[in-house]
C-alpha positions in Angstrom: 0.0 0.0 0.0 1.4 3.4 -1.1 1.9 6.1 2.1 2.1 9.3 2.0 5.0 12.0 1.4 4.9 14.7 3.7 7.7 16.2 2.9 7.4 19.0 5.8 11.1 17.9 7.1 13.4 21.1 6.4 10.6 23.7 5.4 10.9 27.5 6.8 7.5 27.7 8.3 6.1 30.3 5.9 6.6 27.4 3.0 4.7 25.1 5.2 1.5 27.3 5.7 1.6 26.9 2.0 2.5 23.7 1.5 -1.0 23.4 3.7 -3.0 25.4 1.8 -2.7 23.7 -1.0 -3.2 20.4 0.4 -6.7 21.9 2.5 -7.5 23.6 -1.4 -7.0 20.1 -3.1 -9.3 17.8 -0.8 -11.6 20.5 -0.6 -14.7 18.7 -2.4 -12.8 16.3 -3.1 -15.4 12.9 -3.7 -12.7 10.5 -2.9 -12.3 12.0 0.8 -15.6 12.7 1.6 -15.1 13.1 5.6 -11.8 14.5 6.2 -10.2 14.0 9.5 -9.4 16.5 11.1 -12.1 19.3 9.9 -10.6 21.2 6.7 -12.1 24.2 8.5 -10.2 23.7 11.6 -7.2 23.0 9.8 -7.7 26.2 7.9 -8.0 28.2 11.3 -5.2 26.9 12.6 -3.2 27.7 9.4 -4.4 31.4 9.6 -3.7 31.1 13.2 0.2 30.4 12.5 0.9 33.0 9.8 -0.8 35.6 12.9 1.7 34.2 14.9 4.6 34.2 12.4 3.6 37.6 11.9 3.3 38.9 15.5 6.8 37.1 15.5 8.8 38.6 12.6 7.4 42.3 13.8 8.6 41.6 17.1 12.2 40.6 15.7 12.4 44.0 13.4 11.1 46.3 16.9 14.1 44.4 18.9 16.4 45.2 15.9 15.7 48.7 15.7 15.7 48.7 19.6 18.9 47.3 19.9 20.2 49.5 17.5 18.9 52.4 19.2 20.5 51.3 22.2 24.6 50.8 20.9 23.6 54.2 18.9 22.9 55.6 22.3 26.4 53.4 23.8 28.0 54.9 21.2 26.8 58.6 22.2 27.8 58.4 25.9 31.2 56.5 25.2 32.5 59.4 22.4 31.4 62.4 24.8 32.9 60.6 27.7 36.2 59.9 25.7 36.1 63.6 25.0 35.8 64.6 29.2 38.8 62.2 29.3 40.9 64.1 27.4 40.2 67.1 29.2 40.6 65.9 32.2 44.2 64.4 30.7 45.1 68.5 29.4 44.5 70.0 32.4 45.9 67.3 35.2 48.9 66.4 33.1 50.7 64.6 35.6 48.7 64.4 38.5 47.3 61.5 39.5 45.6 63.1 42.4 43.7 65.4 40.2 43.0 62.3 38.2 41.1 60.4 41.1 39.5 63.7 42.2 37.6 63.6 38.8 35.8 60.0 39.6 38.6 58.1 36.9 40.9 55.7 37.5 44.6 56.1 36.5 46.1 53.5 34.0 49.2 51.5 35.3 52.2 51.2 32.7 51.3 48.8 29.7 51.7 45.5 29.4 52.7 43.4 26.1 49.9 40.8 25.7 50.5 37.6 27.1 48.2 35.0 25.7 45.7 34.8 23.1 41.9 35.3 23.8 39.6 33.0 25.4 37.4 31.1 22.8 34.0 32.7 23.2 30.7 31.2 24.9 27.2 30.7 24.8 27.0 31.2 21.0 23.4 31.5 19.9 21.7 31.5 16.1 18.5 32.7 15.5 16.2 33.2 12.2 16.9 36.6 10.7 13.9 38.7 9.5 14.6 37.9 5.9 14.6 33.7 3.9 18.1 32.9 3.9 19.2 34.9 7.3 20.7 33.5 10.5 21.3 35.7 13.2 24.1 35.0 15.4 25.3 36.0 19.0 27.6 35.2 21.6 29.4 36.2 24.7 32.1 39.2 24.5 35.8 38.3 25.0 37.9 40.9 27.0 40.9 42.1 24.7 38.9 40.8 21.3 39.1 43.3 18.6 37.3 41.5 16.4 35.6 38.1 15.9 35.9 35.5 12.8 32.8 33.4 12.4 32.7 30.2 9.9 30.1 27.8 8.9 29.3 24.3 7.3 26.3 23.1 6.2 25.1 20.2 8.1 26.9 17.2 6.0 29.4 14.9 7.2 31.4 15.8 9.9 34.7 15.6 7.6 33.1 18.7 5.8 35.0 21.8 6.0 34.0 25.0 7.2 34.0 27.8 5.4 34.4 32.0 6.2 31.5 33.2 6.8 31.8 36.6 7.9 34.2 39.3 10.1 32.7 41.3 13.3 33.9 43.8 15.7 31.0 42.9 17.9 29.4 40.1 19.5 26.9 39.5 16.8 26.3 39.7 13.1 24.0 38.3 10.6 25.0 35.8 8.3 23.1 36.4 4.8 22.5 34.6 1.7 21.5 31.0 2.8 19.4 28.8 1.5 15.9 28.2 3.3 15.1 25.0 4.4 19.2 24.0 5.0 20.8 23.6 8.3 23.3 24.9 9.3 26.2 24.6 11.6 28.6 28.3 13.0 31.4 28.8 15.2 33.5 32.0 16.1 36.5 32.9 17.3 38.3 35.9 19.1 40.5 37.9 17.4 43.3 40.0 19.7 46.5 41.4 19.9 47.8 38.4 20.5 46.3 35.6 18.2 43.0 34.2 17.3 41.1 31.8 20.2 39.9 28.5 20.2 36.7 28.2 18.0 33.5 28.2 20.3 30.9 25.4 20.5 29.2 25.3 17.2 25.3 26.4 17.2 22.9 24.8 14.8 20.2 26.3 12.8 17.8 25.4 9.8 17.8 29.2 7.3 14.0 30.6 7.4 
């Protein structure tokens, strides 16, 4: 006896709503399935119920986007005018340390070479981007980092290589131009003065 192909393994979930659609739009009076079970009408509401959801879900992703970007523009704000009150406080103190501490900063000790490379970052996280074919990716910040080199591998054989994925000077980034439905595999690594970290535990994702 023939069974049925699915097929749902891999799809983003805006292809399945589709993929549903069609199969509620093809039994629909259809003679040959006379009683379907479940209801084709509750199927259809919970179909419309999902895209509401996946809706609700991909506006609430842009409004943390544009929140979060709000907030390092704001970061960003404090830490130049603060840099600026630094190098005041530097022209008129000169080389008074006293005058320094009266001012609420700290005063640096001599410079050290760097002694080790970074740590290899943690709790690395990948999320669906806004847009098919987007992976969002964070992770932990690694004192002395300057930047961050992120690879991935699509999820084949272990003896697969990964690839170069993309460059940040922060602790997140979005990796762009995958193809829906895949899964993928990331890792990232610190980048400092003095040499690159261990990768990081790899985090797993299937590209909306």
């Amino acid at each position: 006896m023939p069974k049925v192909k699915l097929n749902f393994r891999g799809l983003s979930i805006p292809e399945k709503i589709a993929r549903v659609r069609q199969i509620i739009a093809a039994m629909t009076g259809n003679a040959r399935f006379p009683h379907p079970l479940p209801d084709l009408g509750d199927l259809s509401t919970n179909v419309n119920e999902l895209e509401g959801r996946l809706t609700a879900a991909q506006a609430a992703r842009q409004a943390a986007k544009q929140r979060t970007a709000e907030l390092a523009e704001g970061e960003a704000n404090v830490d130049g005018l603060l840099s600026q009150l630094v190098a005041y406080v530097e022209s008129v103190a000169g080389n008074d340390e006293t005058a320094i501490l009266s001012a609420g900063f700290d005063v640096r000790g001599p410079s050290t070479p760097a002694s080790g490379e970074p740590e290899a970052p943690d709790s690395l996280t990948a999320t669906a981007g806004d847009h098919d074919g987007e992976i969002d990716l964070s992770w932990e910040s690694v004192r002395g980092a300057r930047s961050y080199a992120v690879e991935r591998r699509p999820d084949t054989p272990a003896d697969s290589p990964w690839t170069h994925a993309a460059v940040s000077t922060r602790s997140s980034t979005t990796i762009e131009g995958l193809t829906s439905g895949t899964r993928y595999w990331f890792r990232v690594a610190a980048v400092g003065a003095a040499g690159q970290s261990p990768w990081s535990n790899p985090a797993m994702k299937i590209a909306p």
